[in-house]
N, C-alpha and C positions, 0 to 999 in steps of 0.2 A: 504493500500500500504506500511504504515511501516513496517507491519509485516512479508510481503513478501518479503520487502527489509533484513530484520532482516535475516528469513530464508536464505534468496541468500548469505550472508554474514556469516553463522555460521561456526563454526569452527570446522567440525567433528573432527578430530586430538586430541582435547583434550578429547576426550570423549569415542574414540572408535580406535581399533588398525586396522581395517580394512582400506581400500584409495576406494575412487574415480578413476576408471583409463579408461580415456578418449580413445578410440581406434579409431588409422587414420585411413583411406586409400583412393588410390585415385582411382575414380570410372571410368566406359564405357569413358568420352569423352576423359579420358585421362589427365583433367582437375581439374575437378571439384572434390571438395574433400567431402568426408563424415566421420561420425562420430559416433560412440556412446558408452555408458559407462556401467563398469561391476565393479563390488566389491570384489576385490582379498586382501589377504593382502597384508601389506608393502613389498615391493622387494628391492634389489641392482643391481639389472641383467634381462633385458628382458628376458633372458632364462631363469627364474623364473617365468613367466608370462603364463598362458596357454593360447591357440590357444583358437579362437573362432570364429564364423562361421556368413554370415550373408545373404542374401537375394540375390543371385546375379541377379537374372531377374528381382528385381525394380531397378538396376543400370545398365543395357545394358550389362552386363559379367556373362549372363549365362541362358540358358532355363529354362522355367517354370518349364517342369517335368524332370529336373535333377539340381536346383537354387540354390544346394549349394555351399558357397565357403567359404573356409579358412582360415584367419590371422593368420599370423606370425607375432608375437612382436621382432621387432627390434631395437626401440632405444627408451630411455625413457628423457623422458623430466619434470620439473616442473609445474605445472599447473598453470597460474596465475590467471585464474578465480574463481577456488575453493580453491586455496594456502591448507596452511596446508600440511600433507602429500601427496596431492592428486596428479595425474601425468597425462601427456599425453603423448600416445605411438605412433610411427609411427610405421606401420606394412607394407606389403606385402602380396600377395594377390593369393590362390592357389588351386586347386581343390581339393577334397576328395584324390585322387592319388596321393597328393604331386606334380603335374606337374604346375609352373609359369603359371599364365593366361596372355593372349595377352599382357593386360595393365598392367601388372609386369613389367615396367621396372628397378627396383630395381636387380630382381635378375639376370640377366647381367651383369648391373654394378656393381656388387658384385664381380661375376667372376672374371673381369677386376683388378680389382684394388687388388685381393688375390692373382695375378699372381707373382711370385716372384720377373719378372723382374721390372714391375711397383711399385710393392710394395717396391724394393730397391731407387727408384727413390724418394720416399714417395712427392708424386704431391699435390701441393698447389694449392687453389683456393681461389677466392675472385669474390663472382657475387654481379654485382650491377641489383640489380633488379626493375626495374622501372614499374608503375601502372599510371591508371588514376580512380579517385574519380569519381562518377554519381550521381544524383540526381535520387533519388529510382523513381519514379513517372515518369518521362518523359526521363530518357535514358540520358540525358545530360549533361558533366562534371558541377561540383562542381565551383559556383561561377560565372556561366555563365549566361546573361542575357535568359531566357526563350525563345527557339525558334532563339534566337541572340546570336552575337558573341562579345569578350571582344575585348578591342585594342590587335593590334599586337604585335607579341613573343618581347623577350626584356628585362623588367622589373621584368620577373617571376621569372625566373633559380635564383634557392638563395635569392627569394627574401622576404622583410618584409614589411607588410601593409597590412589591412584588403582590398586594391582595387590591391592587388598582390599574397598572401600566401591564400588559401582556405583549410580547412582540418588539420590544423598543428595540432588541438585538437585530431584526429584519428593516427596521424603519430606519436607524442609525446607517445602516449597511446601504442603505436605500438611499438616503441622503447625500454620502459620499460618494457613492458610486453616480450618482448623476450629476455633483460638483468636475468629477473628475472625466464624463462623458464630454460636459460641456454644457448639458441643460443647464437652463438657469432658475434652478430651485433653488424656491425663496423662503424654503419655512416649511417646518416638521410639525404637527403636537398629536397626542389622543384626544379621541372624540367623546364623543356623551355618551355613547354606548361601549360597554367594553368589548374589548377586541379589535375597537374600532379604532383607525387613524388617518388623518391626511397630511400629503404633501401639499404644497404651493408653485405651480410654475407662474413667474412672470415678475416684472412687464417683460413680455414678447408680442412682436410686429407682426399683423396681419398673419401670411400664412404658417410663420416660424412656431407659433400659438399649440396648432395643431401638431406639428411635426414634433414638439418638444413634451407637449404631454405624452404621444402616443410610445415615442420610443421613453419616457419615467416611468411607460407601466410594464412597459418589457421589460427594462429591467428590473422593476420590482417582481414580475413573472420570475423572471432567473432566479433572483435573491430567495425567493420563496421554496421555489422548487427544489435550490440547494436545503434550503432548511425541512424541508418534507412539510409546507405547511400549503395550505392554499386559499390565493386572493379571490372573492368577491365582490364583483364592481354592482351586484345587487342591489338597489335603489331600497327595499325593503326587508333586508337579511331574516328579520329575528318577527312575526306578526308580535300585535303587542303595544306594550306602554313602553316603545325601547323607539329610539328614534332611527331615524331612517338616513341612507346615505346619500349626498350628492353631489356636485361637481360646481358651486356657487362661481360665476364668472363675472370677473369686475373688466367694467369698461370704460375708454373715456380715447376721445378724440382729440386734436389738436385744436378745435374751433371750442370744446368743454372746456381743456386746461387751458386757455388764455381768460385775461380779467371779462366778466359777461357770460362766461361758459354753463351758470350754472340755467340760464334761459336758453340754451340748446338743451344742457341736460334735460329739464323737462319735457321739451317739445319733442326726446328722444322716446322717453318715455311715455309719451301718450300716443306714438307711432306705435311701440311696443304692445301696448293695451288694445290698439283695435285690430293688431295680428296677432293674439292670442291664441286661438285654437291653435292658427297655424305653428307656430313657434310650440306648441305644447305638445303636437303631433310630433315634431322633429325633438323631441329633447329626450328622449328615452325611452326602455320598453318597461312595463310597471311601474311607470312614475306615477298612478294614478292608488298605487296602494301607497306610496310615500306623501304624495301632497293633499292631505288629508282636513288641514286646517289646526294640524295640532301637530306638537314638538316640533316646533319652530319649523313650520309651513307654511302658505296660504293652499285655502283651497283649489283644486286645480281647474273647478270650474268659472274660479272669479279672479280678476286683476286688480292689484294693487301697488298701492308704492307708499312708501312714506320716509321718513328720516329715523335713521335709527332703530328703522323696524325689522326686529327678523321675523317677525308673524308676516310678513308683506313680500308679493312677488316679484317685487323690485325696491332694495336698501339704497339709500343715499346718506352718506356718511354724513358724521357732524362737523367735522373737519371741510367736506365741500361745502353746506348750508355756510356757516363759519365765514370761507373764503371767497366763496361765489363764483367758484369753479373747481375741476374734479374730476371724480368721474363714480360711476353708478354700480351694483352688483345686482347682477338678474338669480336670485337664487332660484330660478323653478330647473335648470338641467339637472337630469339625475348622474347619478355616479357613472352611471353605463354609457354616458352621452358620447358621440362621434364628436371632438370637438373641433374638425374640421365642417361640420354642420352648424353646429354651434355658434361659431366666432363668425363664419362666411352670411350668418342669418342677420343676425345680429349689426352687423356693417353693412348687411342690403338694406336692413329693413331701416335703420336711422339715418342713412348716409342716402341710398339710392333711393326707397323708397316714396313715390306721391299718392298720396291717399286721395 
């Protein structure tokens, strides 16, 4: 086992000019990510990267007798598993004919955000993406009595003690390892429910948004997997008086953050409120058992907003009210949300948008 451990640990880099180059994408459910690796050499540019091709009818996107599908490398990241020069790519995902397949959400929000006028706006994001931990074996968050439940919410959110924090060894590990990828996570803690915890990516630009949460959950995938535990991006893990998980996305444009911003911010807002369904349909699948109108939700039938509200489906800090510009948090995405849907909706619907 040392020597396997030795191998897992070598350091091709010094040895050979070729990389490691780990290739995303996300598969059929829309969800779930896959992966695997090819030996190019060193690049500075995905566009240096060739296209590669991979099975689409073991992954639900695409028939057996036509199973091809083709990566695009789009954004390159640091490897922290293999370190050295080694990289991990997010890509997209497209048929022999160059046509986006169904689960491309990428290349939409791509569009989106090359638009001029959005692109003048250069839109900021910051998702907090919240998770629940499982015990691989029986389905059951992390820390939980077998079959049973821990005391009631309370003690957890932020909290420290091995009979309160469960998992910080995976979250810590998690942390680091997307400092040293190159995501720009901004922020750890435990949630309200135990077992629970979120990361923070951002501020990230338009479509870098997406690309930088999507590869913080791969790696949290890996990190996990080493540990034999398993993540749930479940909107509502545990039925119950236990809160539920989401993906809270703060926003704010360059017309918001100058003095006056916070009269766009509104007017963003009540753009947001008469696309509601629609925006509610694109935010996740079972968000409708989380946005309940309780532990800190609104209900997912009604729109709201207010300052300082987390009962409301749009927060406006007091810091922006305070300075008269800012920027706003849409909490209704759930934890499960494509946040290249997300962020690209989000920028249509306050920037492009004519009601």
């Amino acid at each position: 086992m040392s020597l396997l451990s030795d191998l897992l640990n070598l350091n091709i880099s010094e040895s050979t000019d070729r990389i490691i180059a780990e290739y995303i994408w996300i598969g059929g459910s829309g969800l779930d990510l896959r992966s695997k690796a090819t030996l190019p050499k060193k690049v500075k540019n995905p566009s240096e990267l060739p296209k590669w091709n991979y099975d689409g009818s073991s992954t639900n996107q695409a028939p057996g007798d036509d199973s091809e599908v083709i990566l695009y490398p789009q954004a390159i990241f640091r490897d922290p598993f293999r370190r050295g020069n080694n990289i991990l790519v997010m890509c997209d995902a497209y048929t022999p004919a160059g046509e986006p397949i169904p689960t491309n959400k990428r290349h939409n929000a791509a569009k989106i955000f090359s638009h001029p006028d959005v692109d003048a706006e250069e839109p900021w994001y910051g998702i907090e993406q919240e998770y629940t931990l499982l015990q691989k074996e029986v389905n059951w968050p992390l820390g939980w009595p077998l079959g049973g439940f821990p005391g009631p919410q309370g003690p957890y959110y932020c909290g420290v003690g091995a009979d309160k924090a469960f998992g910080r060894d995976i979250v810590d590990s998690h942390y680091k390892a997307c400092l040293y990828a190159g995501v720009n996570i901004s922020g750890i803690n435990g949630e309200v429910m135990p077992g629970q915890w979120e990361f923070q990516v951002g501020p990230t630009v338009g479509i870098a948004a997406g690309d930088q949460v999507w590869v913080a959950r791969y790696i949290l995938e890996r990190i996990a997997e080493i540990a034999g535990v398993v993540v749930s991006f479940d909107p509502k893990p545990i039925k119950g008086h236990w809160n539920g998980a989401g993906a809270h996305t703060n926003y704010s444009t360059k017309s918001m953050r100058i003095d006056g911003g916070i009269n766009v911010i509104k007017k963003a807002i009540e753009k947001l409120g008469l696309r509601h369904k629609e925006h509610i349909a694109a935010y996740g699948e079972g968000n409708e058992r989380r946005l309940t109108g309780r532990h800190e939700t609104a209900d997912i039938n009604t729109f709201s907003w207010g300052v300082a509200n987390r009962g409301a489906s749009v927060r406006v800090g007091r810091d922006t009210e305070k300075d008269g510009k800012g920027y706003f948090e849409d909490r209704r995405p759930a934890s499960n949300m494509d946040p290249y849907v997300v962020t690209s909706m989000i920028a249509e619907t306050t920037i492009l948008w004519k009601p």
